[in-house]
N, C-alpha and C positions, 0 to 999 in steps of 0.2 A: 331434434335440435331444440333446445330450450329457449323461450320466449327469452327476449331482451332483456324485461324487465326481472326474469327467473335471474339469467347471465349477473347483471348487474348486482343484486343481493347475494349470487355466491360470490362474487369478485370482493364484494363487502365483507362479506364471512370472513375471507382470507385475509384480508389486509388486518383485519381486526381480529386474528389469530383465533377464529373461531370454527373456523372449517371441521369438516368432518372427511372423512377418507372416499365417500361416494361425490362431494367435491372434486377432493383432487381426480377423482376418476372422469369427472365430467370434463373437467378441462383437458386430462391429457385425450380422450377423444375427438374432443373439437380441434387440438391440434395437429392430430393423427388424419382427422377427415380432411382437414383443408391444408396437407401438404404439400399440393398440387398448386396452389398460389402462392403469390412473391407476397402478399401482405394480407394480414389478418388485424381485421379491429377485433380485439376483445374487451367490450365496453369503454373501460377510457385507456387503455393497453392497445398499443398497436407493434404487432410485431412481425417483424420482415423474415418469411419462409424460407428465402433464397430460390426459389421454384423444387422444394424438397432437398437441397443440399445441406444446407444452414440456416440456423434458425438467428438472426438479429435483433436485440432487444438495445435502442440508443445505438450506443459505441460497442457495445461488444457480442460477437459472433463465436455461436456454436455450432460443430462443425455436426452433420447427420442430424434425424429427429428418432430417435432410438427413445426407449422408455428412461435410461439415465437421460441422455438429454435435456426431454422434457421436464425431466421433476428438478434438472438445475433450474430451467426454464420458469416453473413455475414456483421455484425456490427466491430465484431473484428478482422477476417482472413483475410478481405478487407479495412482496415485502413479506416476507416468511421472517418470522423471527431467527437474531442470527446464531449461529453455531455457538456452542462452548467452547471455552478458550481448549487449544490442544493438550491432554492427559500429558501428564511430566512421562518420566523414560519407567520410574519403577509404579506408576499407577498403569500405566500400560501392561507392564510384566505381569501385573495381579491380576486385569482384566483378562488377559490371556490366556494368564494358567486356571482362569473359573471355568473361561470358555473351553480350554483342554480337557479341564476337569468332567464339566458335565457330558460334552462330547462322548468322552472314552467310558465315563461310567455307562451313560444311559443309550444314548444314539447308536454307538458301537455295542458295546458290552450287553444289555436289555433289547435295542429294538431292531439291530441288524441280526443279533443272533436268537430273535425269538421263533415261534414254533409258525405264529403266524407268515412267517418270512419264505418259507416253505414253497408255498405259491400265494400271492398276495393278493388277498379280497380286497376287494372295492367296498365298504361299509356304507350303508344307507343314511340318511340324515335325516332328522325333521324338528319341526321346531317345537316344543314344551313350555309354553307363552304361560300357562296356566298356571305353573311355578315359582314364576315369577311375581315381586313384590316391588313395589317404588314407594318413595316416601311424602307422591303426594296419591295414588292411590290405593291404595289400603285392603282393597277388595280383592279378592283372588278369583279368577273366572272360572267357572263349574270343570268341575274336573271331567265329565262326560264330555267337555268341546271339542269335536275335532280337530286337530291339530294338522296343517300342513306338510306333508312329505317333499323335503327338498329336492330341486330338481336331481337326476343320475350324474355320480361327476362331482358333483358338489363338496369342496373341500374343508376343514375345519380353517384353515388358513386363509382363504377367503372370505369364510364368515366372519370372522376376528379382524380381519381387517376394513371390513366395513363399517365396524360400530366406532373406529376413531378414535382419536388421542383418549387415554381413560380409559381402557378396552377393560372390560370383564367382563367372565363366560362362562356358564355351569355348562359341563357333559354330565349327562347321563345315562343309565341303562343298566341292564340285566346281567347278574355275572356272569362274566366270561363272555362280553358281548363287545369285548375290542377298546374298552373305554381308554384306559393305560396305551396301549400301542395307539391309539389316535391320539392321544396326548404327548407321548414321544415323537409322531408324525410333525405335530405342530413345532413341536421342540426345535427337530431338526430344520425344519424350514427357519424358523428364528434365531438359530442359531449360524444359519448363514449368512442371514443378514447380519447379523453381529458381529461375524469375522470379518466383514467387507466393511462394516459403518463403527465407527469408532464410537459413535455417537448414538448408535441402536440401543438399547435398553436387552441388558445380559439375560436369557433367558434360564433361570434354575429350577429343576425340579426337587419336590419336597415332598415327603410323604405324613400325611396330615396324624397318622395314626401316634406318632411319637410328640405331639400336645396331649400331654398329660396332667393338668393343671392348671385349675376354675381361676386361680390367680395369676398364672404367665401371660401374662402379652404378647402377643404375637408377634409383634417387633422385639421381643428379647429372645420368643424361642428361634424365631427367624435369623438372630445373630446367634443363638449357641446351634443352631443344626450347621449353619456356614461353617462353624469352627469346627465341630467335631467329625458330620461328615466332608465335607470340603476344604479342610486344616484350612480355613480362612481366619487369621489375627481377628479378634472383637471388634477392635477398635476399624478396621476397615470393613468390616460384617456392617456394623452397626452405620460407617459412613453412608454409604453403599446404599442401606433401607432408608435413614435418614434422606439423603438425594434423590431417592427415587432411581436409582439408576438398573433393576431388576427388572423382571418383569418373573414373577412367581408362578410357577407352577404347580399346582396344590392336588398331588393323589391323594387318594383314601382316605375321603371326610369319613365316609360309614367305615373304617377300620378305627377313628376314635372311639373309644369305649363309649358304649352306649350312654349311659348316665351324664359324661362328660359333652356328649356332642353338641346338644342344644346350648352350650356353655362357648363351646369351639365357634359356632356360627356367629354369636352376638362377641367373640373376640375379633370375626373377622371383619363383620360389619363396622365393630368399633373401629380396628386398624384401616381400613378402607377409607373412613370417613376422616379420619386423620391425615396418611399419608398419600390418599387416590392414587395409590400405585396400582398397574395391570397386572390384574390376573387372569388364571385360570384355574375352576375346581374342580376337581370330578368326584363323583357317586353314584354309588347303587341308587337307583330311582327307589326303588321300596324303603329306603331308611331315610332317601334324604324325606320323603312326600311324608314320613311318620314325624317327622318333626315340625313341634309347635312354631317354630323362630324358621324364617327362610331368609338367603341368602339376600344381597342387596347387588344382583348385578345386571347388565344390560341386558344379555340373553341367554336363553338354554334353549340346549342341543340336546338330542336325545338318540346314542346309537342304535338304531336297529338292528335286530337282532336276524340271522339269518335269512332269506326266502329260499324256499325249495327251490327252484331255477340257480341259485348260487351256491346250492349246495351239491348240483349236480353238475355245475360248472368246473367246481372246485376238483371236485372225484376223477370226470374228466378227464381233468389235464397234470393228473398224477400219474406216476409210473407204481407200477406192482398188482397184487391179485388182491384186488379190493370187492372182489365179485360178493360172497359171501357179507359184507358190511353192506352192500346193496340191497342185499333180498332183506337184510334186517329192517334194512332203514324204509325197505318199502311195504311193511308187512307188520311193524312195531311203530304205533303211534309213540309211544312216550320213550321210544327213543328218536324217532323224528323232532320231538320238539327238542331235548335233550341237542341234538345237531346242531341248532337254530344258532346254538352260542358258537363263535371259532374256536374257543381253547379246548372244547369237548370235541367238536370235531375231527379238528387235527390230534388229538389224545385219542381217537373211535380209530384213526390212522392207522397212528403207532402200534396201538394196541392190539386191534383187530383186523390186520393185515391175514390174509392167508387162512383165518378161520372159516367154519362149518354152521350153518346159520341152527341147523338141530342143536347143537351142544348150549345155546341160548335161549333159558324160558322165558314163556311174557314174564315183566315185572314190572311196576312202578318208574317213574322217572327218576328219583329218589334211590330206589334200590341198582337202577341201573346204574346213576354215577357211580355209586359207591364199590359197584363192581369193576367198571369199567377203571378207575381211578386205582383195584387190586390188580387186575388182568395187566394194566400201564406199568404199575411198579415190579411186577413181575417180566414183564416182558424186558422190558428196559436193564435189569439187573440180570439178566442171562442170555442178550442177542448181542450186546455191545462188545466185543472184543472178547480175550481168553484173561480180560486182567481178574484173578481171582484172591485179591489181596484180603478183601474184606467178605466175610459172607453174608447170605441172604441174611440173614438174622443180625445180624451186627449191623448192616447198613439202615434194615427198618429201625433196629432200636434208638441207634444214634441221631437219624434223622427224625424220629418222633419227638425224641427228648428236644430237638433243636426247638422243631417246630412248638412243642407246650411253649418254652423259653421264651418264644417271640409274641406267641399270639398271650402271654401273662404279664409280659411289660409292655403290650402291645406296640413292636416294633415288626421292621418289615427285613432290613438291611442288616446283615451280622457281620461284625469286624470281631478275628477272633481276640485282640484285643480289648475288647468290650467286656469276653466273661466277665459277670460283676458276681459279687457274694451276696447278692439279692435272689439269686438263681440257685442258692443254696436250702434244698427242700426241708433236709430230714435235720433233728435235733443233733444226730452223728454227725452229717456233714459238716454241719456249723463248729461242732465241738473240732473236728477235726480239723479243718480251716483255719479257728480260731488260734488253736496250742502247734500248727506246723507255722503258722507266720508268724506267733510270736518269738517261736525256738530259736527261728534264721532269723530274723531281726535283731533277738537279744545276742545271738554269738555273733553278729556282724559287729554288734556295739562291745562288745566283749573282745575280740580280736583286737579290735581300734584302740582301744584303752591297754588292752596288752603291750600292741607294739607300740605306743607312745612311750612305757614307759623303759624301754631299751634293752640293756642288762640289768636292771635293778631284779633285787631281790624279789621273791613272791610271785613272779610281772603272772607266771600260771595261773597261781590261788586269784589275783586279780583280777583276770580274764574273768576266771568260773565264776566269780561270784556278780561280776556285772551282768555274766548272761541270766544267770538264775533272778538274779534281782528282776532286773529289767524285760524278764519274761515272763515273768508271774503277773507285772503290773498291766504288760502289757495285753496279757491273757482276759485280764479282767476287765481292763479297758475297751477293748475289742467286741465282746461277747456285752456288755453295757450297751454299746452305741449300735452293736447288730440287734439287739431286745427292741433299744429305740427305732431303728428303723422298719423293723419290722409293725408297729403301731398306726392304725387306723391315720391319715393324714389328717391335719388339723394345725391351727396355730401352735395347741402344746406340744405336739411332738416337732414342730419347728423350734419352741422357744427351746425343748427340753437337746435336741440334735443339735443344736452351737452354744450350747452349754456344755454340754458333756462335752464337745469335740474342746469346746476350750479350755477347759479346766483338764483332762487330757493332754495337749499338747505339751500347758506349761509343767502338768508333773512330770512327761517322759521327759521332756527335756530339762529340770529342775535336776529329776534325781541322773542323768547322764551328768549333767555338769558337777554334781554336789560328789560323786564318784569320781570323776576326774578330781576335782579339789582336794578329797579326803584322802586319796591317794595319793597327789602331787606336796601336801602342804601335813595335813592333819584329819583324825575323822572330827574333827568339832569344826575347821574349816568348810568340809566336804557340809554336814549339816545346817549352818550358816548359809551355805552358798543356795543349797535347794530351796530351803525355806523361803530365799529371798526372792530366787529365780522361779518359784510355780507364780504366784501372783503376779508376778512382771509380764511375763512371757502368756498366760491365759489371758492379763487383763488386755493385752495386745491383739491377741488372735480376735477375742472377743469385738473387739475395736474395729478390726477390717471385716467382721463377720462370721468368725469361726471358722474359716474356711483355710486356713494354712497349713492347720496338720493334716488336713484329708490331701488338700493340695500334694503333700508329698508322696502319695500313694497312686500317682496319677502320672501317667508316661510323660517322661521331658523329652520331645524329638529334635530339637534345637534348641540355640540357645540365639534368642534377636532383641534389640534392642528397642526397650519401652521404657519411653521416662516415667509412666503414672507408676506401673509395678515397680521398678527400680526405686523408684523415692520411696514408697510403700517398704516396699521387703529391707531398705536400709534403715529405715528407724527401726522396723522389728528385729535386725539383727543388730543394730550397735547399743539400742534400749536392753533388748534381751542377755545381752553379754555382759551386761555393764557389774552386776550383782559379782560373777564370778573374777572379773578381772579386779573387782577391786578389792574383794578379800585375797585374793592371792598377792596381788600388790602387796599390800598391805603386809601382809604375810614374810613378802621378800620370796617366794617360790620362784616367781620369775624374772627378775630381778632385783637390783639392789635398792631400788625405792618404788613406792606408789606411781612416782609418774609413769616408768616404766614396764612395770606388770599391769597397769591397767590401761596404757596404750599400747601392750601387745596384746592383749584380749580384745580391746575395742577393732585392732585392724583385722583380727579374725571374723567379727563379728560383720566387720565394713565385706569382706570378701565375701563373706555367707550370705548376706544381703545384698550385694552386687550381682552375683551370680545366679541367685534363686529368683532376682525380680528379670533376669535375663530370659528368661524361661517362657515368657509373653513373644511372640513372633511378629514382624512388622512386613511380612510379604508371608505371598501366598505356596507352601508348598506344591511340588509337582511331583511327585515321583508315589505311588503307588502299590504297595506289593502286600499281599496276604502278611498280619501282623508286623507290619513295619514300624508300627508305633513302640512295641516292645524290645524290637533289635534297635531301633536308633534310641532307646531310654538308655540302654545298657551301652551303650557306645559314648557316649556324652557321658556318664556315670563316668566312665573309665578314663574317659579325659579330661572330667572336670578334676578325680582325684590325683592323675599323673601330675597336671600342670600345677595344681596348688599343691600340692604336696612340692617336688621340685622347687617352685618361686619363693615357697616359705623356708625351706630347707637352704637355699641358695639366699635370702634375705638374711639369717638368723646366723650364717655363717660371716657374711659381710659384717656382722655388727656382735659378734661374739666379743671383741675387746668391750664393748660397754655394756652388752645385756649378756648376765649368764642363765640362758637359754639352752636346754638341748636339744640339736635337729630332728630329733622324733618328734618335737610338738610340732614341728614343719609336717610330718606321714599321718599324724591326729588329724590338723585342721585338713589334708588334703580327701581323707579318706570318710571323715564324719560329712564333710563337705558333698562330697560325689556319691557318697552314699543316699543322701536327700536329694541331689538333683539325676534322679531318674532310676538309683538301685533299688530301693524300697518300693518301687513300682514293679520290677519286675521280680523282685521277691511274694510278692501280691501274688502275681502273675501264675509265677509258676507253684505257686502253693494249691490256688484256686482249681487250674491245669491237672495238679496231683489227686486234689480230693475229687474231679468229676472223673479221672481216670481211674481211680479204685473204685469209684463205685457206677464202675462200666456205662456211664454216657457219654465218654469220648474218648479216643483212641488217644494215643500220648501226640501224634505227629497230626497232628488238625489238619494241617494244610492242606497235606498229602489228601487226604478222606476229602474234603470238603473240593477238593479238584476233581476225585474220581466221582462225588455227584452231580457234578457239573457234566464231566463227561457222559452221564448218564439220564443227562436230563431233566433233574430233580431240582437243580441250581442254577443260577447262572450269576455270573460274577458282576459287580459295579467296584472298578477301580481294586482297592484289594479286600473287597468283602463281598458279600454273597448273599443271595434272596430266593425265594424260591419263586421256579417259573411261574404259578400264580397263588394266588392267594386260596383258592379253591385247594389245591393239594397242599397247601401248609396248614388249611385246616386238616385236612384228611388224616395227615401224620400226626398234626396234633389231637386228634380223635382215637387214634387208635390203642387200644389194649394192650397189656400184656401178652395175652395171648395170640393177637394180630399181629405185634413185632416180631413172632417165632415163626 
């Protein structure tokens, strides 16, 4: 029982919103012990127990003293600061589909179906005080101090809840030593609470390895991972961090590139210091303790790593002839320590089920994974069922190529939407890449000018020469801006990448319009119009940041409404049109005065820029499926050019008696239109798809392949993308040879 005068300065704490969680723990004990009387003084708090039925505080009565009870109890006898007003109906929807989202990805998806789950170890704790840094003392404790081993039992959720409003928490430990599946443990515990408290703080998991850059903020990549992996809109990403309303979950500091890490820590101590949002980090102890710069948080935890007693627990209470991994394990030191980790363990499992302890010589720890992690991938690729679609060979190859891919942009999660043309190794690839998207790009813009111009003569020779034109430019354009990105990062290759992308834009789109013109009107028209439109349309891009024509090469999955992009994208499109509408005007092309042909170019322009700034999302996707990003691009494509195609087509026929118009430039604006919002993206797509296919590092049907990994253990899915079961075997495959793929 705590002194009075103790009682009294916590009861102050609280009213004065300063309590800490070993507080609230104090009180609901005292009123747990003295449920047996009708009245409890608690300091200047007197409250009527009902003799354990009901708890009375004044006027009003709670019924039982259950642990909800109490904490209404101590929410309102102890002037707890009051709620936030209630989440409107679609800020609720958002919050719910994050909480669906990380759920289904990580809790379901990673930590119910991981290897650990098998028969589920109890993970040791203790605490790593010596790690730790605070900012009034400076000094780090000898790193020989013995550190206390937490009691048996002891959960990471209890610890975390101890340290109080403000919670931050470094895990540690040794690979393959549970760190990730104790952090999914936490997950899910917080994640209950969050579906029950409206008011709980949304728990997301992040993998620290995709900060890639000494200049992003944590608070912007914290809103572009929301958006990209979790399709959360920016603008509620960004609310979201702003309010604090997260609570972050931070895997693989040591998977940030080495160079870049000590860079990562002092972004996150600066974001910490900013918005004292709750987190959690985790690392390998041996990369975090090599870094100069430490973290700036309450405590670390450090998992231990196996005891023999729980590795023979483990074995135990497994079914199958594990006898033979017995005699190993009791006869082979450096595979005994090897054990110590779970994922090697339960991989010694799989592996070495049913084996002959002879057919295994001593060897190194070192040499044992390395085997053990072959014996795994063999065994797994020819016990799992009779599906023999892909062979031994073809599975290693593809799954290595995956793995270089991840661990060189150091990513963890592969959405097969993602292939980028950064993953494009060899000088062929690129060449290849480069002249197959521009081919289908140029006959797409070839086509469109085609059928715009009806039954007119020539409308053939027109086609061809807009694809040739407009594919050479774009050949060179392409293979310019892949040069530049492939460049050492630095401010020039930033100034020189929204240069080139800008000056880019406005030519592809200068000489598209200057070919429509020259065709519809005159070639001295058509050349007037380009000239006019590259400077308008780059000086533009250039304006919002050069980011608009890459912008169209990037999956549309919706179309939602956002006023910042919306006003945005309709100055760039009714500025950007203005050149060709008004030489056509002028002209008489499209109708009989200026007013008229350059306000029907300006309202193609208003629609092109209506519907490209629609592009921005205002809730949070729910729906999930291996490359969904590319099937809802092409779907939107197809509807954005039905509709506008039809409305202009149907518009231009209502108003034929005053504009002489032909309703093919209604099938132009529909198709040049839907072409940019999401086709171009998946002409990307499947170009990219084509050159990794020819040159055998991935099958044509990804999905298919990247399920039968999954089924084999190699994978396992988050939502509709895929990672591999640990990081440990994604290096492996990314390690291996030529001759190891065979």
């Amino acid at each position: 029982m705590a002194a009075s005068n103790d009682l009294s300065e916590l009861l102050d704490r609280i009213a004065n919103g300063e309590e800490t969680e070993g507080d609230r723990q104090v009180l609901r004990q005292l009123l747990q012990d003295k449920a047996d009387q009708s009245v409890v003084q608690l300091g200047k708090y007197t409250v009527n127990l009902g003799q354990g039925r009901e708890i009375q505080v004044g006027d009003r009565i709670y019924q039982g003293v259950d642990a909800d009870t109490i904490k209404t109890v101590i929410q309102t006898a102890l002037q707890q600061p009051t709620a936030r007003s209630p989440l409107t109906p679609q800020a609720y929807r958002n919050r719910q589909a994050l909480l669906n989202k990380v759920k289904n990805f990580w809790v379901k998806g990673v930590l119910e179906a991981s290897l650990h789950h098998q028969v589920v170890m109890q993970l040791g704790l203790e605490e790593r005080s010596q790690v730790l840094v605070t900012p009034w003392s400076l000094g780090l404790e000898p790193v020989g101090a013995a550190q206390p081993i937490l009691p048996e039992g002891t959960t990471v959720i209890d610890l975390f809840d101890q340290l109080g409003t403000g919670r931050t928490l470094l895990l540690l430990g040794e690979p393959g030593a549970g760190k990730t599946i104790t952090l999914l443990q936490l997950a899910r515990e917080l994640m209950i609470r969050a579906e029950q408290d409206v008011e709980a703080l949304i728990p997301v998991v992040f993998n620290l390895s995709s900060w890639g850059s000494k200049t992003l903020s944590i608070a912007d990549w914290l809103a572009a991972e929301l958006n990209t992996k979790y399709q959360v809109p920016k603008t509620i990403a960004q609310h979201w961090i702003r309010e604090q309303q997260l609570l972050l979950l931070l895997d693989g500091l040591d998977e940030v590139r080495a160079e870049q890490r000590e860079a990562c820590v002092a972004a996150l101590n600066q974001f910490q210091q900013t918005y004292g949002t709750e987190m959690v980090v985790c690392s390998r102890i041996k990369d975090y303790e090599a870094l100069p710069q430490r973290l700036m948080v309450q405590q670390a935890i450090y998992v231990r790593s196996l005891q023999p007693a729980q590795i023979d627990r483990y074995l135990n209470e497994l079914n199958g002839n594990l006898t033979g991994l017995r005699q190993l394990l009791a006869n082979d030191a450096a595979l005994q320590e090897l054990a110590r980790s779970p994922l090697m363990l339960n991989i010694m499992v799989l592996a070495y089920e049913g084996i002959h302890p002879e057919d295994f010589p001593q060897m190194s720890a070192e040499a044992h994974r390395q085997r053990l992690f072959d014996v795994y991938i063999d065994r797994m690729l020819k016990r799992r069922g009779g599906d023999t679609r892909y062979s031994l060979t073809q599975t290693r190859r593809w799954l290595s190529w995956l793995a270089q891919q991840l661990v060189q942009s150091s990513q963890t999660i592969f959405l097969i939407e993602w292939l980028d043309r950064s993953w494009l190794q060899t000088p062929r690839q690129r060449w290849l890449y480069t002249i197959l998207v521009s081919l289908i790009v140029g006959l797409a813009f070839g086509v469109i000018v085609a059928l715009s111009m009806g039954a007119k003569q020539h409308w053939l020779a027109i086609g061809l020469t807009v694809w040739a034109i407009y594919s050479l430019a774009n050949i060179i354009g392409t293979w310019l801006t892949m040069a530049i990105e492939r460049m050492q990062p630095s401010s020039r290759q930033v100034f020189l990448q929204r240069l080139t992308g800008s000056f880019l834009t406005g030519l592809l789109t200068g000489l598209l319009f200057g070919m429509v013109a020259g065709v519809a009107k005159a070639p001295e028209a058509g050349w007037l119009v380009m000239v006019l439109t590259v400077p308008i349309v780059g000086g533009l891009d250039w304006w919002v940041g050069g980011i608009i024509g890459m912008s169209f090469l990037k999956p549309v999955e919706a179309l939602r409404w956002s006023w910042r992009n919306v006003s945005r994208y309709l100055i760039f499109g009714l500025i950007g049109s203005a050149p060709m509408g008004l030489i056509l005007g002028l002209s008489g092309a499209l109708g009989r005065n200026l007013i008229e042909g350059l306000l029907l170019v300006l309202l193609g322009g208003l629609i092109f820029g209506l519907l490209t700034g629609l592009r921005a999302g205002a809730e949070v996707e729910t729906r999930t499926t291996p490359n969904q990003g590319i099937w809802r691009s092409a779907k939107t494509s197809a509807n954005v050019a039905i509709m506008v195609s039809l409305g202009f087509s149907f518009v231009f026929y209502l108003l034929s008696q005053w504009l002489t118009v032909s309703l093919n430039w209604g099938i132009f604006y529909g198709l040049f239109v839907g072409l940019l919002m999401g086709g171009t993206a998946c002409i990307v797509h499947i170009s990219l798809r084509a050159v990794f296919y020819v040159s055998h590092n991935i099958p044509w049907n990804y999905a298919h392949f990247l399920d039968y990994a999954v089924d084999r253990i190699f994978l396992q899915k988050v939502g509709g993308g895929y990672i591999f079961i640990h990081r440990l075997l994604m290096e492996h495959f990314a390690a291996m040879s030529a001759g190891e793929q065979r």
